[in-house]
C-alpha positions, 0 to 999 in steps of 0.5 A: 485524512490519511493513514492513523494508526493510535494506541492499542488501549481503546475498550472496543472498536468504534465507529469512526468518521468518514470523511464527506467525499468517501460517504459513497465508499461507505453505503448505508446499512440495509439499503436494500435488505431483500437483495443482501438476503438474496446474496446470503441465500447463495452464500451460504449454499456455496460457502462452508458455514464457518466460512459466512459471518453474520454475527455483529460482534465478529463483523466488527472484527474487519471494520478497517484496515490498517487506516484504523480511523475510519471504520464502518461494519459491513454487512457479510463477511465470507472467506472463500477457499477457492476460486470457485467459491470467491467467484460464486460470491462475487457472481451473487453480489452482481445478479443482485447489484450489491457492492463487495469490497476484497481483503487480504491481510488488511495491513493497507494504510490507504482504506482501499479495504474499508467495508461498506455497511450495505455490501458484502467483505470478501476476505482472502485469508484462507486463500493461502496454498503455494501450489508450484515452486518452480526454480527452473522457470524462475517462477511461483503460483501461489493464492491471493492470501499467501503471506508476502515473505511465505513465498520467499521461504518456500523458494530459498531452499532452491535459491531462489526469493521474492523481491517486492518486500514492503515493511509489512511483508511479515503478514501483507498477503500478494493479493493486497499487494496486487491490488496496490502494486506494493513496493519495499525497500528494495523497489529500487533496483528489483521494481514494484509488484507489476513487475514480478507478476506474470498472470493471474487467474481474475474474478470480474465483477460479475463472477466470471473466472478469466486468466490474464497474462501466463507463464510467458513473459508476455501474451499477446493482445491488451495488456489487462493484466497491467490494469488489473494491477494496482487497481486497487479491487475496483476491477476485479479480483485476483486469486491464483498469481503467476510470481517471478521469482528473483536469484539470490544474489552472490554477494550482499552488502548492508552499509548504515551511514550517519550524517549530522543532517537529512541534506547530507544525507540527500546528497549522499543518495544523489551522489550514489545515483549520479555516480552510475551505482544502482544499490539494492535499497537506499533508505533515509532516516530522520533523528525523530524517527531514529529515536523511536526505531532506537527505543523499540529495536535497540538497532544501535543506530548512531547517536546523535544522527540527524539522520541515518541512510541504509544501503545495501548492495548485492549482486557478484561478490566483484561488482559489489565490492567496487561499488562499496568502495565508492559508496563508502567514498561518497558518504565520507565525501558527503560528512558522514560521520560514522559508517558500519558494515554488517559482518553478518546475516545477524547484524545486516537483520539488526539494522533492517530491524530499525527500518522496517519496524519504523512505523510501528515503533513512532507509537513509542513516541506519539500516541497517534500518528498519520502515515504519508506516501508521497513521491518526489524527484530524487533530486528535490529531497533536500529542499522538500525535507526543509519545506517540511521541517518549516512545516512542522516548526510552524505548526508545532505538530511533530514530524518523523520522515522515513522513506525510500530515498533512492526513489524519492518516495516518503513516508512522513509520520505526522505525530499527534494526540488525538485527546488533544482538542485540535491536535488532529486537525492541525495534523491532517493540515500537515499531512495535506500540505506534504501533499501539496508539496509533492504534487508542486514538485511534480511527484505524485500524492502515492508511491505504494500505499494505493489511493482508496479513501485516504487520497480520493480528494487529491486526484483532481490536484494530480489529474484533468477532468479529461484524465479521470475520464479516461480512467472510469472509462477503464473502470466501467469497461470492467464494472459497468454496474459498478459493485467492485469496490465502488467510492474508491479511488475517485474523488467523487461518484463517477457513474458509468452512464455518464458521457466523458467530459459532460460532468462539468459544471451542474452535478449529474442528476443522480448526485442532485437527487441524492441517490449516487451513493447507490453507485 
């Protein structure tokens, strides 16, 4: 099952079904009411009261995240202010073996934020001050709740932005995107969040406060800070963030190419690379998801695409005008038939504008849909396009393709009616075989989403058994008791008390005796 995002029309929140290899994200309610009263003792003795949400109706509020299709109502909620404060939480839940699960913005499309009924949802949404803006050290220290795009208002008075920009940047917190290592469009040329993060004051699952990395650009000893991201709140939890802030750049320059198909389109973007040019951004579009862009933001795509690529370059005013020149050489050279400039910050914000809203703007057009985030070489776009195309004519299920074509990372929009018997099965049989398809082209199952619930059962495609091992043995080093966000990432309970390699073959006998949800 993976990313369904339906209509805004459902009367309330309803508890949705979780898939069987997530069961032990889930927890069961009251599994052991004496220690969640114990954590709520402590909470509330170190929280504000309005920072502790017991109420049932409010709980339902933080039931997903932006997986909507699966929902469970934990059993706390609390919004820490502090570090402090999040750590003492934390530090209950431990002493008490109850597991948490951490929140920022809950824009995730991987269900990594999903709740458990039996633990506690620690939500960093108050954890929202920039405490330093520092121009000279190309540097910000900011909160764990601060809104991504915040942090690039605060420094472009000095000249200054924050990089990693994910379609979500309006409202997705750095925290998340720590948690997920978050790309964006411009992921291309200026990298992911692993590479704008230079330290991070951590909350360990046991509630101890520990500082990784620093303002330097590297410290000595294990790079922890390096684990920590992407991690997906199974490690920890980082509060106070270290961000390396970018230059603006001299020159910026927006291209929107047409082409009558997604092949010249792909070799376009291969030709752009292969000439030595390293743009910005590279973004393709197909006519399904120009069509709902089109509908939503009027962005005056052209018509009759059958798809679209957005480029933008930047850097000196000199370097970017010779590689406009030959970017604008290599479209025509590869048929496209129509090629606008953005004149201004206005019209560059239009043609972003049908980008970014991409998501949101399919439901315009389907009242249900799945959200895909696989990665392929850049080179296998045109074929593995195709390969979804004979998908989707196969299996009549409709599919819009929007994704950062300079580094072959996709979003396939998988469309469906979920009031439709069978629709939604014939989608989620879509979306694996995309999947599929990545992974037997030697891509991977992710690119920026996270893997959390959604793609736990693909890791055993990607991965040996000797890989997961060595991955838990990470895991358990941080969280050996293993309250962190427990049931994500791993296709099945890894437990820690388990030697590498000895799983192989009859089920540990906590899994047999039906208590590894526990864990």
């Amino acid at each position: 099952m993976s990313g369904m995002h339906g209509t805004e029309t459902t009367a309330g929140p309803v508890e949705g079904p979780v898939p069987p290899e997530a069961t032990s994200a889930t927890g069961e309610a009251g599994s052991n009411p004496q220690a969640m009263a114990a954590v709520v003792r402590a909470v509330e003795a170190a929280l504000p009261p309005d920072a502790v949400v017991s109420d049932h109706i409010r709980l339902r509020t933080y039931e997903c995240d932006g997986l909507a299709h699966y929902r469970v109502t934990p059993a706390l909620v609390v919004l820490p202010e502090t570090t402090e404060q999040l750590a003492a939480v934390v530090r209950a839940c431990s002493e008490q073996g109850v597991p948490f699960v951490a929140r920022g913005s809950g824009t995730g499309l991987s269900g990594g934020a999903l709740p458990r009924a039996d633990g506690v949802l620690v939500v960093t949404s108050r954890m929202r001050t920039i405490h330093e803006v520092r121009p000279e050290d190309q540097r910000a220290v900011v909160d764990p709740g601060v809104i991504n795009l915040d942090v690039t208002h605060a420094a472009s008075p000095k000249g200054y932005y924050y990089a990693p920009d994910p379609s979500s940047q309006q409202i997705c917190s750095i925290g998340g995107n720590l948690a997920e290592n978050s790309g964006g469009a411009h992921c291309l040329k200026y990298g992911f969040t692993t590479n704008h993060v230079l330290g991070a004051e951590f909350v360990t699952p046991q509630g101890d406060v520990v500082q990784l990395g620093g303002m330097a650009p590297d410290s000595p000893g294990y790079d922890l800070l390096g684990a920590v991201v992407g991690s997906e709140g199974t490690l920890g939890i980082a509060t106070r963030t270290i961000v390396k802030l970018t230059r603006l750049p001299q020159e910026v320059r927006t291209v929107l190419a047409g082409f009558a198909s997604t092949d010249d389109a792909g070799a376009a973007t291969s030709a752009i690379i292969g000439a030595g040019i390293v743009p910005a951004a590279i973004e393709m579009m197909d006519a399904l998801a120009i069509e709902a862009a089109e509908a939503a933001t009027k962005c005056d795509y052209p018509a009759g695409a059958g798809a679209v690529l957005v480029i933008e370059l930047d850097g000196a005013a000199v370097e970017v005008e010779h590689e406009f020149a030959e970017v604008e050489r290599i479209c025509q050279e590869h048929h496209a038939f129509a090629t606008r400039v953005a004149t201004d910050p206005a019209e560059r914000a239009l043609i972003w504008k049908g980008r970014k809203s991409a998501f949101a703007a399919v439901g315009r057009i389907s009242p249900d849909y799945i959200v895909q985030d696989g990665v392929i070489p850049r080179t296998a776009l045109p074929g593995v396009l195709r390969s979804i195309a004979e998908l989707s004519e196969s299996s009549g299920v409709r599919v819009a393709n929007v994704f950062h074509a300079g580094d072959g990372n996709l979003h396939p929009l998988v469309l469906f009616d979920d009031a439709v018997e069978g629709a939604a099965e014939a989608a989620e049989a879509v979306s694996g075989a995309i999947l599929d398809l990545c992974i037997s082209h030697g891509g991977s199952i992710t690119g920026e989403h996270g893997v959390g619930i959604d793609k736990a059962a693909y890791m055993p495609k990607m991965f040996s058994d000797e890989d997961l091992d060595t991955m838990q043995l990470v895991r358990c080093a941080f969280d050996p008791d293993g309250v962190a966000n427990p049931g994500k990432v791993f296709p099945t309970p890894r437990l820690c008390g388990e030697v590498p390699g000895k799983k192989k073959g009859a089920p540990h006998p906590l899994v047999a005796a039906g208590k590894a949800e526990a864990f």
